[in-house]
Every structure is written in C-alpha cells, then in structure tokens.
C-alpha positions as a Python dict, from the first residue, in 0.01 Angstrom:
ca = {
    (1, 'X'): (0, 0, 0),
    (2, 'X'): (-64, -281, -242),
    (3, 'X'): (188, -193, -467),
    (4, 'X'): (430, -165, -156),
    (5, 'X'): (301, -537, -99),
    (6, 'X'): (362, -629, -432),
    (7, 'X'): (717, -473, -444),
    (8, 'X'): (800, -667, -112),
    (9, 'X'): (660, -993, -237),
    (10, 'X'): (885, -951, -555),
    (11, 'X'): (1179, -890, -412),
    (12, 'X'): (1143, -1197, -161),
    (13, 'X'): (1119, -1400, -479),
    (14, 'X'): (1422, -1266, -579),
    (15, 'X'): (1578, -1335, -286),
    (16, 'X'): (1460, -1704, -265),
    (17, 'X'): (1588, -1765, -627),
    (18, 'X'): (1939, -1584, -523),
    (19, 'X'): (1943, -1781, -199),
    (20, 'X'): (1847, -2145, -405),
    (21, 'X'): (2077, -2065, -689),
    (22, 'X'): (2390, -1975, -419),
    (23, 'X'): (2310, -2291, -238),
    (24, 'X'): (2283, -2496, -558),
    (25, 'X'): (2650, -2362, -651),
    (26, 'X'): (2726, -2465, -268),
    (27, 'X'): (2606, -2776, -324),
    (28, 'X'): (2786, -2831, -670),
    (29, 'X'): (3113, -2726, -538),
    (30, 'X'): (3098, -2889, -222),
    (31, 'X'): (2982, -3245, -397),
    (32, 'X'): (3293, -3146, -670),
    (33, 'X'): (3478, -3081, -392),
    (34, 'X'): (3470, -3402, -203),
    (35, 'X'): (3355, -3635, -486),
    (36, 'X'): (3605, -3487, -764),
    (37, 'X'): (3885, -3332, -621),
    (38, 'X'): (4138, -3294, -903),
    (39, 'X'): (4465, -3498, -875),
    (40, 'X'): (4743, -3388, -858),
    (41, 'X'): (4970, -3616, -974),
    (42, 'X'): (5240, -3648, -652),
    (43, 'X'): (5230, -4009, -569),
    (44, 'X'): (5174, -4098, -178),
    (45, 'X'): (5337, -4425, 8),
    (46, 'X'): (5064, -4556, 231),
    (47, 'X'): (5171, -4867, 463),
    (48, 'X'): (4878, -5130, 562),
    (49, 'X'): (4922, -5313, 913),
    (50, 'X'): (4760, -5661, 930),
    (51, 'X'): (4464, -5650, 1053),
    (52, 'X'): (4412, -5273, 991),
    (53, 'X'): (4052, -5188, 928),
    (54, 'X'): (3907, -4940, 671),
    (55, 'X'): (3801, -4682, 864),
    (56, 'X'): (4179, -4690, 997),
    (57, 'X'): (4279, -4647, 664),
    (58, 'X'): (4126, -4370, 557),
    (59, 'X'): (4245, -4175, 813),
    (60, 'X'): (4624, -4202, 688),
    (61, 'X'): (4447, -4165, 304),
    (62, 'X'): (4291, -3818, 430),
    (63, 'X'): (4603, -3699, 628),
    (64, 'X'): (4787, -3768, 341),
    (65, 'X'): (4594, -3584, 80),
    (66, 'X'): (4489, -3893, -143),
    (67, 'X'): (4104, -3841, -9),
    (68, 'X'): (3912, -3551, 109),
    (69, 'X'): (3706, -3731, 343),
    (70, 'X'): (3715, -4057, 544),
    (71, 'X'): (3376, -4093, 608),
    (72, 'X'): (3280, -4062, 213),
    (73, 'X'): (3519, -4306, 172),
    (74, 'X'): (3353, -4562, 473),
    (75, 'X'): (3027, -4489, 293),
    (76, 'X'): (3101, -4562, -30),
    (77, 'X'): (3258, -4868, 58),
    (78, 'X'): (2935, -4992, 265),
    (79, 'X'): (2729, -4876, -91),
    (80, 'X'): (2979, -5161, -237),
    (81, 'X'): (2878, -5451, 26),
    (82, 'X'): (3124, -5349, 294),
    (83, 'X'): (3458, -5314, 291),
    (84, 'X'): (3642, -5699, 173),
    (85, 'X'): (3962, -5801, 252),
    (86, 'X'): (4246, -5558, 259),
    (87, 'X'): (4569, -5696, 239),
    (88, 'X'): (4868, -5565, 421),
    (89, 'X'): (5168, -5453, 286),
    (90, 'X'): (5258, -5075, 87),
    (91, 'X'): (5046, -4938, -124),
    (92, 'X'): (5120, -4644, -353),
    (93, 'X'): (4821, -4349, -393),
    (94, 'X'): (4791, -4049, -576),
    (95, 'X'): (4651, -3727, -395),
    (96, 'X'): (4304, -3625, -554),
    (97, 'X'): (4229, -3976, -642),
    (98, 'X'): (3849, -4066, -664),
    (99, 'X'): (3698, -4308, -381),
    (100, 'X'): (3612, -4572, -615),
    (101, 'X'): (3972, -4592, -742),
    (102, 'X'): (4088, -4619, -396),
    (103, 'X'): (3858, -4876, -298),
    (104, 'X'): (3941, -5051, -618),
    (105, 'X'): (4338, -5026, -548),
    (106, 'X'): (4290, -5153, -186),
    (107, 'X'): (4091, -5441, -286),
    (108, 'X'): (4358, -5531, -545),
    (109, 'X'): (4585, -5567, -312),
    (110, 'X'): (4974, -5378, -226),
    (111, 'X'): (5118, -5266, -526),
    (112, 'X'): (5449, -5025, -433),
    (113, 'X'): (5759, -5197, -577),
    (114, 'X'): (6083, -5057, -581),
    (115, 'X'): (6296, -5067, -966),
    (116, 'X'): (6594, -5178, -918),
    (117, 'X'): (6830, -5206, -1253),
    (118, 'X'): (7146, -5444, -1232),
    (119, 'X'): (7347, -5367, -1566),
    (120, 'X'): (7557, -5682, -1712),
    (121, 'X'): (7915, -5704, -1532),
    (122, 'X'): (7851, -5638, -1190),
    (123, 'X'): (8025, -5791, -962),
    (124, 'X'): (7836, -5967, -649),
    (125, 'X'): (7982, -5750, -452),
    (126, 'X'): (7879, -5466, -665),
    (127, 'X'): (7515, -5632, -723),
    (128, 'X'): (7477, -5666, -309),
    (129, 'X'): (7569, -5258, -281),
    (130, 'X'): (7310, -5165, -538),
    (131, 'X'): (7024, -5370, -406),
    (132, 'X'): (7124, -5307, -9),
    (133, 'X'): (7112, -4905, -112),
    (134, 'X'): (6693, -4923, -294),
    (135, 'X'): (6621, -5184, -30),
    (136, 'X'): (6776, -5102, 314),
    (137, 'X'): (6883, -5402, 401),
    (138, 'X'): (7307, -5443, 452),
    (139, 'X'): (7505, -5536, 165),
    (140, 'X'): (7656, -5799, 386),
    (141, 'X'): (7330, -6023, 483),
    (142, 'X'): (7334, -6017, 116),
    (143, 'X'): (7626, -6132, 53),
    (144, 'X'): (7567, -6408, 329),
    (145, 'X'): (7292, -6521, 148),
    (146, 'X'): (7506, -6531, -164),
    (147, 'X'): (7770, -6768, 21),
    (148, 'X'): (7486, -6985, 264),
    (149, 'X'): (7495, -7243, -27),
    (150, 'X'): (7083, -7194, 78),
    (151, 'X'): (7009, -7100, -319),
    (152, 'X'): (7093, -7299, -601),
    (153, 'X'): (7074, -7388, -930),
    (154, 'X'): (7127, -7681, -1160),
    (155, 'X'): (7421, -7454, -1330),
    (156, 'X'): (7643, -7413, -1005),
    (157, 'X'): (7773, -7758, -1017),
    (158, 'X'): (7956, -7894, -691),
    (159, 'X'): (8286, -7636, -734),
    (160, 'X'): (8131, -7290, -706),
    (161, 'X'): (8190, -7117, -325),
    (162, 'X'): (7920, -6850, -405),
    (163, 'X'): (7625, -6723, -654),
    (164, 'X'): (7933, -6448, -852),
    (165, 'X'): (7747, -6529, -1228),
    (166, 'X'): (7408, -6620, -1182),
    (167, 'X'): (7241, -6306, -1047),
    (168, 'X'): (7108, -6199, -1360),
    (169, 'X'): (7119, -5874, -1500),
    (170, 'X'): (6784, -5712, -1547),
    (171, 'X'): (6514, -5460, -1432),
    (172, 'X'): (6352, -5647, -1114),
    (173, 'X'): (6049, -5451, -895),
    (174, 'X'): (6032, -5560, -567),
    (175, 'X'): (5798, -5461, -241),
    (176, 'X'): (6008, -5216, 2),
    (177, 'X'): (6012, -5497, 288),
    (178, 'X'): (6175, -5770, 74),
    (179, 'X'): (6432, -5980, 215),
    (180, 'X'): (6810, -6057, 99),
    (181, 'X'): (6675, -6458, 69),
    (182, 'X'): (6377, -6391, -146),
    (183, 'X'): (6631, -6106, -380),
    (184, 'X'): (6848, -6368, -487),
    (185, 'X'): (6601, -6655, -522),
    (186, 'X'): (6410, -6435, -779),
    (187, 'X'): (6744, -6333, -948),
    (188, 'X'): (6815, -6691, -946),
    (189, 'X'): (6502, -6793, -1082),
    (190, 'X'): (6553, -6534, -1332),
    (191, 'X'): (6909, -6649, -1460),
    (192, 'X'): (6714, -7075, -1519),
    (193, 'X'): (6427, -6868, -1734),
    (194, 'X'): (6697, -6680, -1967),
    (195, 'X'): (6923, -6969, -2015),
    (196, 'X'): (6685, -7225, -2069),
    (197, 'X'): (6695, -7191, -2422),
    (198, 'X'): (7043, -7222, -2468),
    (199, 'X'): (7230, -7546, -2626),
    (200, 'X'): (7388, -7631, -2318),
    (201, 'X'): (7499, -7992, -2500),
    (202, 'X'): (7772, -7769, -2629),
    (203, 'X'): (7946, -7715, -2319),
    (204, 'X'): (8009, -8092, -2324),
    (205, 'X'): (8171, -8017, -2696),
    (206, 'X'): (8432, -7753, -2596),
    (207, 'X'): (8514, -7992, -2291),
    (208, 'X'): (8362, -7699, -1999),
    (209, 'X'): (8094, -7777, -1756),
    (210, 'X'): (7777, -7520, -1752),
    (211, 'X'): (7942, -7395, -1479),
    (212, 'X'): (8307, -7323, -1651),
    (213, 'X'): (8106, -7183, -1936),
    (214, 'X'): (7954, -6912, -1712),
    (215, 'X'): (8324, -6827, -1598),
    (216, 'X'): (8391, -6776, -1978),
    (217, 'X'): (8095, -6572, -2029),
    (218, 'X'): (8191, -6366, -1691),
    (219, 'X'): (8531, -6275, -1868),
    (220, 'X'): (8370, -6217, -2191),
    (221, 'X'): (8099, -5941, -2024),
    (222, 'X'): (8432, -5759, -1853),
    (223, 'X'): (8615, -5790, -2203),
    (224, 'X'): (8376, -5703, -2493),
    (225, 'X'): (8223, -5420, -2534),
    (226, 'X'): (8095, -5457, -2870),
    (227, 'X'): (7824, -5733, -2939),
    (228, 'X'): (7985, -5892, -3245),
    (229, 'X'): (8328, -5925, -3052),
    (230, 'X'): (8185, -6143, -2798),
    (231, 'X'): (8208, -6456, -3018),
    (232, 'X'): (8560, -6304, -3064),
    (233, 'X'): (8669, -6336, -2710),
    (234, 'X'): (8514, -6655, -2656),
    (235, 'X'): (8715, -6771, -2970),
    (236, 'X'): (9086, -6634, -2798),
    (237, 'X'): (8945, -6760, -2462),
    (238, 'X'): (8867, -7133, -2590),
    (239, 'X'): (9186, -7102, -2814),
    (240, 'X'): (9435, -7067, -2549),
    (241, 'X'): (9293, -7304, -2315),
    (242, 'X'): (9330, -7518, -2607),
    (243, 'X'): (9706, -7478, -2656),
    (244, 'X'): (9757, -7443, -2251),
    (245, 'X'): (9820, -7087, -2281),
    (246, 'X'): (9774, -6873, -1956),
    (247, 'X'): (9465, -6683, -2082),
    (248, 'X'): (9585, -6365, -1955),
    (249, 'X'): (9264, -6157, -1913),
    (250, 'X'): (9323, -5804, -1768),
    (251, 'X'): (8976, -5850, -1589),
    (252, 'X'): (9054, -6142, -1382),
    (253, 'X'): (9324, -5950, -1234),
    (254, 'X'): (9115, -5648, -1159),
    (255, 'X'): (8895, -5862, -981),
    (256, 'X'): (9172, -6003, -746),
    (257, 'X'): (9268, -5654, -723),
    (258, 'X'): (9097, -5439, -388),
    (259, 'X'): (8949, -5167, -639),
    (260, 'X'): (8943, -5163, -983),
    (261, 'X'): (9205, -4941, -1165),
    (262, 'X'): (9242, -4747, -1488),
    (263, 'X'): (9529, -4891, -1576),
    (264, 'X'): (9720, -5243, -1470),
    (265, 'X'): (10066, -5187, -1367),
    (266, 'X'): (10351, -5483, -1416),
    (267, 'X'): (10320, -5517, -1071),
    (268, 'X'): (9968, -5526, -1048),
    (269, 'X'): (10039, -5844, -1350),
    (270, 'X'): (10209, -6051, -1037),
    (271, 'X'): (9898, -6032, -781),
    (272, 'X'): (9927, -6352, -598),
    (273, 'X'): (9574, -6462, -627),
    (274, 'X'): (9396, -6778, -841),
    (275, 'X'): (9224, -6512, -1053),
    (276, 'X'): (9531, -6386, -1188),
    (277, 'X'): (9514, -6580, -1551),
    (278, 'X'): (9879, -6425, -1645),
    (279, 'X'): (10052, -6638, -1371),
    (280, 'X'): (9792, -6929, -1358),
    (281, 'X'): (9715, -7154, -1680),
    (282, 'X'): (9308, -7280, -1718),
    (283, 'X'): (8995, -7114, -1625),
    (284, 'X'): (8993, -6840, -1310),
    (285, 'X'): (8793, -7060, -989),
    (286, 'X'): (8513, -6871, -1046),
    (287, 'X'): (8310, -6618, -1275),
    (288, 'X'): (8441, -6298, -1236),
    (289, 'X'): (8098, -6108, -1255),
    (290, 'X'): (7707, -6176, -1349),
    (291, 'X'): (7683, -6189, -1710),
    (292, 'X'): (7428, -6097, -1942),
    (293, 'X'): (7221, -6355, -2225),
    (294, 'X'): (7485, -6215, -2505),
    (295, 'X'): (7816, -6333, -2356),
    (296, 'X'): (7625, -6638, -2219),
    (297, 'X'): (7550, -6727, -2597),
    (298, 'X'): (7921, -6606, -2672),
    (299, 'X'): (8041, -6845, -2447),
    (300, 'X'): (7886, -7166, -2612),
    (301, 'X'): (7899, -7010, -2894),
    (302, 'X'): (8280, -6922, -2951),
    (303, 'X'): (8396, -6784, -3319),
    (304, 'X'): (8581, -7042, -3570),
    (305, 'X'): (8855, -6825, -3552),
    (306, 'X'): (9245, -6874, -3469),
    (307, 'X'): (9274, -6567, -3333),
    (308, 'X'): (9517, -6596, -2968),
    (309, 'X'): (9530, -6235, -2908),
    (310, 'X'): (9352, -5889, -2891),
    (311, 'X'): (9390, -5536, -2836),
    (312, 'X'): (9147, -5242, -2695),
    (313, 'X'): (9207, -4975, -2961),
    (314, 'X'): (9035, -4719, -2743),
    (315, 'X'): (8685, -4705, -2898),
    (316, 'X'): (8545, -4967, -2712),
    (317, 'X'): (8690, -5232, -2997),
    (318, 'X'): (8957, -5459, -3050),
    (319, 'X'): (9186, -5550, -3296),
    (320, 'X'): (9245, -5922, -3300),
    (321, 'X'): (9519, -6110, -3484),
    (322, 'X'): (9682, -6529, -3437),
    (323, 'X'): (10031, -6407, -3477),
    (324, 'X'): (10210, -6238, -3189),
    (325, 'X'): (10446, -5935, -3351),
    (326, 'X'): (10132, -5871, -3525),
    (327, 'X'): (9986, -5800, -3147),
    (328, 'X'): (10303, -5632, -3045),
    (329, 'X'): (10252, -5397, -3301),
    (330, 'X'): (9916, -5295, -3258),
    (331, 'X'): (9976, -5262, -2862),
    (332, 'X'): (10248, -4996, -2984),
    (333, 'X'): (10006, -4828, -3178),
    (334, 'X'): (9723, -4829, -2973),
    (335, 'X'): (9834, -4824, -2651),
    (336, 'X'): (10172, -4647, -2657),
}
C-alpha cells in the first residue's frame, strides 16, 4: 500500500512538471505569438481620418495583418504615457510589425508617398498624363493649373501662356491625396533650386531672355541625345539665329504635330503652326518640352563652333559640319 502511495505520488509529480513545462511552452508561444510575430515583408496602406482615435486604429492595423492584437497594442501605448497625437493622412505598415514600431511610425506621423519619375523631354502634356495616372487626379485639372497663370517663377517672364519648360525632370514622392496645385508648385520650386547656380548674366550676352534660353534648352533636350553634343546644338541653334536662318528643328514641328511620328514627311515640313521653325525665322513661342540641368547649361553655354547644320547618323549622334553640300552629303549617307 505504501509503495502504491508512493508510485501515485510520483507520477502526480510527473504530471505537474509535464503540465508546468506544456504551459510554459504555451506561454512562450503565445507571448512570441502576439509580441513577435514574424514579418512578413508585404507592405499594408492604412488611411488615418482626423480625429481617429487609437483604439480605432488598431482595429484596421489587426484586420489588416500588421498587428496581432488591438488591445496589446492600446496597452502598450498607455505603458508609453497614452497614446499622443496621431496625425491623419496614409500611412504605410508592414504585416508582423512589432507594437513599438507601430506606435513609433504613428507618432512620426503619415509617411506613404507615391514615386513618380518625369524623364527630361516630356512634354506638359505628357508630364500631366504621367502624374494624373500615380495620382488619380485628371490630366486636365492639371493642365489647368499649368495655364491658371496661379504658379510662377522669376524665369517665365511676361510672354509665356503656360508652365511647358519649367516642370523639372526628376524623381518627386508625393502623399496619395495631393493636389494638381501643390504638384506643380513643388516641380516649380524644384526647377528655381536646380537653376540657381547657373550664369544666367549670359543670357543677356547671346541677346535671349531666361525665358528664350529655356526654349533653346527645350529644343536641345528633343535634339541631343548625347551629352557632349548638347553644346553642339546650342552652337547651330545660336548660329542661325545669328545669321536669321529659320532654325529648322525637326522637334518643333513634331510638337505642332497631333502625335509624334517616326518620320517627318515634306508635308508634315509645311504645318501651319508658330512652332514650325522651317517656315518661321527666330525662336518657336514657347519651349517645346521640360528640360533637364544638361541642356539648361547647353543653352547658356553654346559651343564656339561655326557649325549651321547636323545630321542623326542613327546611333543616337550627329555629324555636324558649317558648309551645306557637306550636310547634303552626309543626309545621303545616313539617311538615304
């Protein structure tokens, strides 16, 4: 009988040790579970209201995978001093993110932006499609805010009928709810900080006004594809205006065109339109596109060359030459 008691008695040890050691690895995962949950690297768009509390919050954070638990999250934020400010706006999460980092990213405020990359050469047009396709706003309130005449710059001068040139080319971020106003004021903005550095006392020198420079650095962008044939360009550009020489730039046409095309036609050489530089002598109205720093600098910056014609030889180069058969022959030879 005592050994029977014995037996039992050691075997409800072993029972209260399995029992402890199950619950401990309960415990462990369920603390793991809801304190550590692993992440899992898909990004999640959460949207703040104003006025939107915490505990609100972590409802869409759980629903949406970032947090295991709302009321761990309300906790921990009351183990902090209560929950602060939260700002409206979007905010971008990652599922299996820890509460601290979530608490930490709210207090910091919204931080979704949407990348947006305008290339050099756009046109507005072009430049209002891209942004009106990341942002969801209509290509054509941006293009009214392109013609209001409510954004300016020092640059435009008193002649220009809309912002074609100064949207500068770059990577921008911007928050999803962004309007067409506050896109072209920073792209505006953006343009005065890259050009501030430029000798703009040289546009006086080659007789242009900042704002007929940026209409030679619009044709320049369309017409050089090469770096070092920028100052090229500039150099035929500045050359025939010089001599009163219809400039004669393929782009300018393509712009008055509807849609750009492979290849201009003779036909397509008689467009009836101001940009057309074959028919019209002197500068196009207006730039032609948004150019970048390089053909900026090209512009002021023009070659000491007497070169009054070029070529595209098909590689994305040019040959250049002053004397006209010379031209004629390389047009038969590379573009027969």
């Amino acid at each position: 009988m005592k050994i029977l008691k014995e037996l039992t008695h050691h075997r409800a040890k072993i029972l209260l040790v399995f029992a402890f050691l199950a619950m401990t690895f309960f415990l462990a995962y369920l603390i793991n579970h809801l304190f550590f949950p692993d992440k899992s690297g898909e990004t999640v768009h959460i949207f703040v209201e104003k006025g939107e509390g915490l505990g609100a919050i972590a409802v869409k954070l759980k629903k949406a995978g970032v947090i295991r638990s709302s009321l761990l999250l309300r906790l921990h934020a009351w183990t902090r001093g209560g929950e602060g400010v939260i700002l409206p706006g979007h905010y971008l999460f990652e599922r299996g993110m820890g509460y601290k980092e979530v608490l930490d990213l709210l207090a910091s405020g919204p931080n979704y932006q949407v990348r947006i990359t305008i290339p050099e050469g756009l046109t507005l047009k072009q430049t209002a499609e891209r942004f009106a396709s990341a942002l969801g706003f209509s290509a054509e309130d941006f293009l009214a805010e392109c013609h209001s005449h409510r954004h300016t710059t020092p640059y435009l001068g008193d002649r220009a009928v809309s912002l074609e040139g100064f949207l500068f080319p770059k990577t921008y971020d911007f928050p999803p709810d962004v309007t067409p106003g506050e896109v072209v004021e920073v792209l505006l903005r953006q343009f005065e900080r890259e050009v501030t550095d430029l000798d703009w006392d040289r546009a006086k020198e080659l007789g242009l006004s900042p704002y007929e420079v940026v209409i030679v650095a619009s044709m320049i962008e369309k017409e050089a594809m090469l770096d070092h044939e920028r100052p090229l360009v500039s150099a035929v550009i500045y050359n025939r205006l010089r001599l009163g020489m219809p400039l004669q730039i393929d782009a300018t046409v393509q712009y008055a065109l509807p849609q750009w095309k492979p290849r201009l036609t003779y036909r397509d050489l008689q467009v009836d339109s101001p940009y057309n530089t074959y028919i019209h002598k002197g500068l196009p109205p207006g730039p032609i596109c948004n150019p970048g720093k390089a053909s900026l600098v090209a512009a002021l910056n023009p070659a000491q060359v007497d070169y009054l014609y070029y070529v595209a030889k098909g590689d994305g180069g040019h040959f250049f030459t002053s004397d006209y058969q010379e031209f004629l022959e390389a047009k038969r030879k590379y573009q027969p």
